[in-house]
N, C-alpha and C positions, 0 to 999 in steps of 0.2 A: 416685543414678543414675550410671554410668559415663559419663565425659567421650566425646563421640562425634565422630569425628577422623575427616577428610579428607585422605588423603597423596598430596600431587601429584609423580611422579617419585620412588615405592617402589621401583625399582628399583637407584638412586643410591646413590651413598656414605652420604650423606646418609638417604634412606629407607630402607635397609638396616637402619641403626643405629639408625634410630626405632621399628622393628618392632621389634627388639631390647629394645630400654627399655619398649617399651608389653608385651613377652611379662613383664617381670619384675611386673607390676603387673595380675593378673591381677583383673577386679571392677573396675579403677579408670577403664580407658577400653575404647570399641572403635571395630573400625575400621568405618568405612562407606563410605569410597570409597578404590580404591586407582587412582592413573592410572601413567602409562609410556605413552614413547615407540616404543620398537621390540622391548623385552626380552620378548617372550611366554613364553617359560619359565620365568623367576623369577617373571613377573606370575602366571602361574596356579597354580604352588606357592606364593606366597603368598597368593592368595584362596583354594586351598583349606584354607590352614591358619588364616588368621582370618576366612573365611567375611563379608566385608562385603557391603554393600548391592547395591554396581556398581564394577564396575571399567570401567575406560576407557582403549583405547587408541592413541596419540595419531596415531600413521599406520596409518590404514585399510586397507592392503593385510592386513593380519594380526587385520583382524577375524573371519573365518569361524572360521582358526585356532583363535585364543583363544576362539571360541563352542566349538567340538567339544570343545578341551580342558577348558569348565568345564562344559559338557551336563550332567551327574550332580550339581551343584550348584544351589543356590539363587539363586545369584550373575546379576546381572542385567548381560551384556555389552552397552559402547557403543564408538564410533569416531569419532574426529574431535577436533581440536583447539575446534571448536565446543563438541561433547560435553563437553569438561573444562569451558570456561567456564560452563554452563546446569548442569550438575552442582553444580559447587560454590558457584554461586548459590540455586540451588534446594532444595537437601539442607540435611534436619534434620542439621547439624553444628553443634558446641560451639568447633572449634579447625578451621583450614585447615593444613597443616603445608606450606609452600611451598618445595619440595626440587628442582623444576627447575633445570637446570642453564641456564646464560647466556640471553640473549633470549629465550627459547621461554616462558620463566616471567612473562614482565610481564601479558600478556593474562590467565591464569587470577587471578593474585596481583586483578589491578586488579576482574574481577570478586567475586571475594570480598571485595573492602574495600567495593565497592559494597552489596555482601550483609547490613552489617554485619557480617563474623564475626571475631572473634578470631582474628591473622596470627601464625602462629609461623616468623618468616621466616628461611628461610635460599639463597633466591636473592636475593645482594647485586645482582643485573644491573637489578632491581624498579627501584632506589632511583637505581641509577648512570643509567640511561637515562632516568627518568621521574619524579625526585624532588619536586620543587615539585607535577606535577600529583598525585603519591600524598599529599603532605601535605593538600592541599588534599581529596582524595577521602574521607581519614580521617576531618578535622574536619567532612565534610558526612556522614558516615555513622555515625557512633559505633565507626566499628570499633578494634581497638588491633592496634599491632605488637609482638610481643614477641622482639626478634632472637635468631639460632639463632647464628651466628657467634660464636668463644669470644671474640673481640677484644670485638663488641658487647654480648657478655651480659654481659663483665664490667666495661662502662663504664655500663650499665643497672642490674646492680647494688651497684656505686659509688656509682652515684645516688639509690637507695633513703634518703628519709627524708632527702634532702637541698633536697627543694624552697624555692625562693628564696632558696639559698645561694649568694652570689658564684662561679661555678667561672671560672678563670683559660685551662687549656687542658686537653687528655686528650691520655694517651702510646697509643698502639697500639703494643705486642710484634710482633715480626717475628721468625721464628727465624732467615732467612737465606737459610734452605733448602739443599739439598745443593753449591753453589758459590759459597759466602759467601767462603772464602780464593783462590777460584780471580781469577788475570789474564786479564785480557782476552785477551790469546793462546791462554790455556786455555780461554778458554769460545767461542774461534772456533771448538773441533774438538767440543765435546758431543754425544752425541747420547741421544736422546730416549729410551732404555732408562735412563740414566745421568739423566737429568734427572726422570723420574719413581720415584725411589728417595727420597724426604725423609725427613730424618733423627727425625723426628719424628713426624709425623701421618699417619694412612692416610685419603687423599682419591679423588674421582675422579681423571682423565685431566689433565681441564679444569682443576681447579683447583691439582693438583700443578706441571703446567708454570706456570700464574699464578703459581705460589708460589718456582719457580725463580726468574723473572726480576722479581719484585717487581712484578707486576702486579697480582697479589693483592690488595697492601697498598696500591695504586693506589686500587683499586676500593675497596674497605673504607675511606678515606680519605674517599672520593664518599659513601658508605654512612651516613657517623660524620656526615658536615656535614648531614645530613637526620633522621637519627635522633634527634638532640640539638640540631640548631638551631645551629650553631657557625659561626663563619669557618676560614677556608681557614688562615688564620696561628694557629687555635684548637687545630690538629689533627695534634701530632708523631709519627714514627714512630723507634722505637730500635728494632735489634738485639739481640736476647734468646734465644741458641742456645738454651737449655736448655726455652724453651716453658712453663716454672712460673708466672710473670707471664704473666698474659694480656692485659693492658691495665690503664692508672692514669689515675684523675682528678686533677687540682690545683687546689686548690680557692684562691679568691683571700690566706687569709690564710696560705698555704706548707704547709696539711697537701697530705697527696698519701694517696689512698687508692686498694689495688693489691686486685684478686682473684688468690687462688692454687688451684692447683689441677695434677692430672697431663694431660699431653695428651692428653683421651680426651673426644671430640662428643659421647658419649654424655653427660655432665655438664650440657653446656649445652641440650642438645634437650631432659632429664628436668627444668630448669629452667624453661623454656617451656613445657611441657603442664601444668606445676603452677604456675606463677604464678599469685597471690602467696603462694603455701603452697610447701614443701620438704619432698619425701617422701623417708624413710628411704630410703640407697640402698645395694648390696651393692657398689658399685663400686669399683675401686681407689683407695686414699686417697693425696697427697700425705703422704710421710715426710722434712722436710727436710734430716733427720740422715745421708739417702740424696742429697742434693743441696747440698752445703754452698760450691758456688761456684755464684754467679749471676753471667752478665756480662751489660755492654752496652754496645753503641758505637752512633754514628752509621751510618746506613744511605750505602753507595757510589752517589749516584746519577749518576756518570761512567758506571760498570761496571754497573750496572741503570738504566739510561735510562727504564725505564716506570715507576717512580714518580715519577720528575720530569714524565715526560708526561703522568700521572692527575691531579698541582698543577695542572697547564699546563691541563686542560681541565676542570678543575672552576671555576678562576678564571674560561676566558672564558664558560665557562656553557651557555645555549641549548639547543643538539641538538649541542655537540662530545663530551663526556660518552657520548652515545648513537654518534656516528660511531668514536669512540675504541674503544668498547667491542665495537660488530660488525667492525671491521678487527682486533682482539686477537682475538677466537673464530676469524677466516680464518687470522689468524696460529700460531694455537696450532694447527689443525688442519693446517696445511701441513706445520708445523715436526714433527707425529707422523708425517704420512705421509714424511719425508722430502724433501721437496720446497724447502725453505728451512735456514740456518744458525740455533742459538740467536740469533746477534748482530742477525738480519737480522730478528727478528720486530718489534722495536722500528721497525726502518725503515719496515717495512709500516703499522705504524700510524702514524709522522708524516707518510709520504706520504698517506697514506688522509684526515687532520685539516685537510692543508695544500689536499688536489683539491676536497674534497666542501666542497656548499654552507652556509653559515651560517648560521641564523639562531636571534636572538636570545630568540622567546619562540613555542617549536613548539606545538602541541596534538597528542594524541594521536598524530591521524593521520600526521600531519606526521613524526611520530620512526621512526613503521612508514615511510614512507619514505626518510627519513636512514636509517634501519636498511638496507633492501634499496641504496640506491645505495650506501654504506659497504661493503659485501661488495661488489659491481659491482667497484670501482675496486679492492678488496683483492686480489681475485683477478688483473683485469687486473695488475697491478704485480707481483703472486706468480708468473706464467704467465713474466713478462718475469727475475725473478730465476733461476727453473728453468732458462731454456732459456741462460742466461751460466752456468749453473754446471757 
């Protein structure tokens, strides 16, 4: 029987590319639910072309819409961010593929771990804002996580056939991003067309600029300490332009084991719908004889201050983690609209860590509200940046 898969945020980088890998494996999975945010045009060329169960989507002003455009289909139209949750609770699904981008994605993720279902995650915001309480959601529900991120897929499997092996620490690859050589004077004038060109990977919006200012590797950082149980001093990031390593284990008696591969998400998503089995894939193969220099250096965290500030609030813990991460999404959206400098996004989030309240052991609720007053104070300090510039 074909593996029956729930894609939350099909229209993403992310579920773009998983529709992709699921067309080349025709017989082997389908789709049953497809959700989205605001995208109703791709949403409904893609339920008409994989025909799933229900699609759902996530702001209700464009449900009528999307009903007229799937009318002549079988396809069973819903609305509301509610709707996502009780869907993917409820649906005969094999695998949840969790492709939401920043915050918006905790809520559905957390009902599906509830659900029991197998997590093919690739919204790292899940783990950054709510890690302890998803551990903890996991081991009460049987459900498993199997990370989409090529950093996490290939410290997962590194770890294949290594249980109760001393491990020492794991390297995460970083390529740099498009202003890895650039000075601080240079990166006072960037602007956001220029910052979303990565030399490497083809991402969303959201995650490209992440990737600019090494917030990225921030959050992936938060991401690694929860996926694998590690400390904060467990968990190195190097520089690695070329993107062929995608992360290394070190295991305590000095081997080190690297996954290799081309920078193409398609690799690591077709890994996660087939764990613990690997299907024959048509996809581009690493050829080293085509990449015969690998570097790497230490990451600049003077000149990218947000991974120093993703340590900083992973160490103090609590709901910073979560405050950190909703003042990064206000900051990365000002910074597209024009409204802030590259240099200034970072400011926004240590004012945002330094205003908003503390505390040490949130539930749930508590982080939905860190989360909204963190945007409150982002914005109030962004409005105050705009109107000096």
């Amino acid at each position: 029987m074909p593996k029956s898969i729930a894609l939350l945020g099909s229209t993403g980088s992310i579920g773009t590319q998983t529709l992709d890998v699921i067309s080349r494996y025709p017989g082997e999975f389908r789709i049953e639910v497809l959700t989205a945010g605001n995208n109703i045009k791709l949403l409904a060329q893609q339920a008409k072309k994989f025909l799933p169960d229900t699609v759902v989507i996530g702001n209700r002003i464009h449900y009528l819409q999307l009903k007229e455009a799937l009318k002549d289909t079988p396809v069973k139209v819903l609305a509301g961010d509610d709707a996502i949750e009780q869907i993917v609770a409820g649906s005969d699904v094999d695998i949840v593929v969790a492709a939401m981008v920043g915050y918006s994605g905790l809520r559905p993720t957390v009902a599906a771990i509830k659900a029991g279902k197998k997590i093919a995650l690739a919204n790292k915001e899940t783990l950054v804002v709510a890690g302890e309480i998803i551990k903890k959601l996991v081991k009460q529900s049987g459900s498993r996580i199997i990370p989409v991120d090529s950093e996490h897929s290939a410290i997962f499997q590194c770890l294949a056939g290594e249980a109760g092996n001393p491990l020492d620490k794991i390297t995460l690859t970083a390529s740099g991003g498009p202003f890895l050589n650039f000075t601080r004077e240079m990166l006072q004038n960037v602007k956001p067309h220029e910052a979303l060109k990565h030399p490497n990977w083809e991402m969303g919006n959201k995650v490209t600029i992440d990737s600019a200012s090494l917030m990225n590797k921030g959050l992936e950082v938060i991401e690694a300490r929860w996926l694998f149980d590690l400390s904060p001093d467990q968990i190195k990031v190097v520089i690695h332009p070329q993107s062929i390593i995608h992360s290394m284990v070190h295991f305590a008696d000095g081997s080190i084991k690297a996954q290799m591969g081309m920078p193409d998400m398609r690799v690591p998503i077709l890994y996660a719908l087939t764990w613990p089995d690997r299907f024959v894939s048509d996809l581009p193969k690493l050829d080293l004889s085509l990449h015969q220099t690998l570097t790497f250096c230490e990451p600049d965290m003077t000149r990218f201050r947000n991974l120093s500030i993703a340590y900083g609030a992973l160490r103090q813990g609590g709901n910073m983690p979560c405050i950190m991460n909703a003042a990064n999404e206000m900051a990365v959206n000002a910074f597209l609209a024009g409204k802030v400098g590259f240099l200034q996004m970072p400011d926004i989030v240590e004012h945002t860590m330094e205003t908003a309240e503390y505390i040490m052991s949130p539930g749930l609720g508590y982080l939905e509200t860190s989360d909204i007053k963190a945007r409150e104070i982002a914005t109030i300090y962004i409005n105050e940046l705009h109107r000096k510039s």
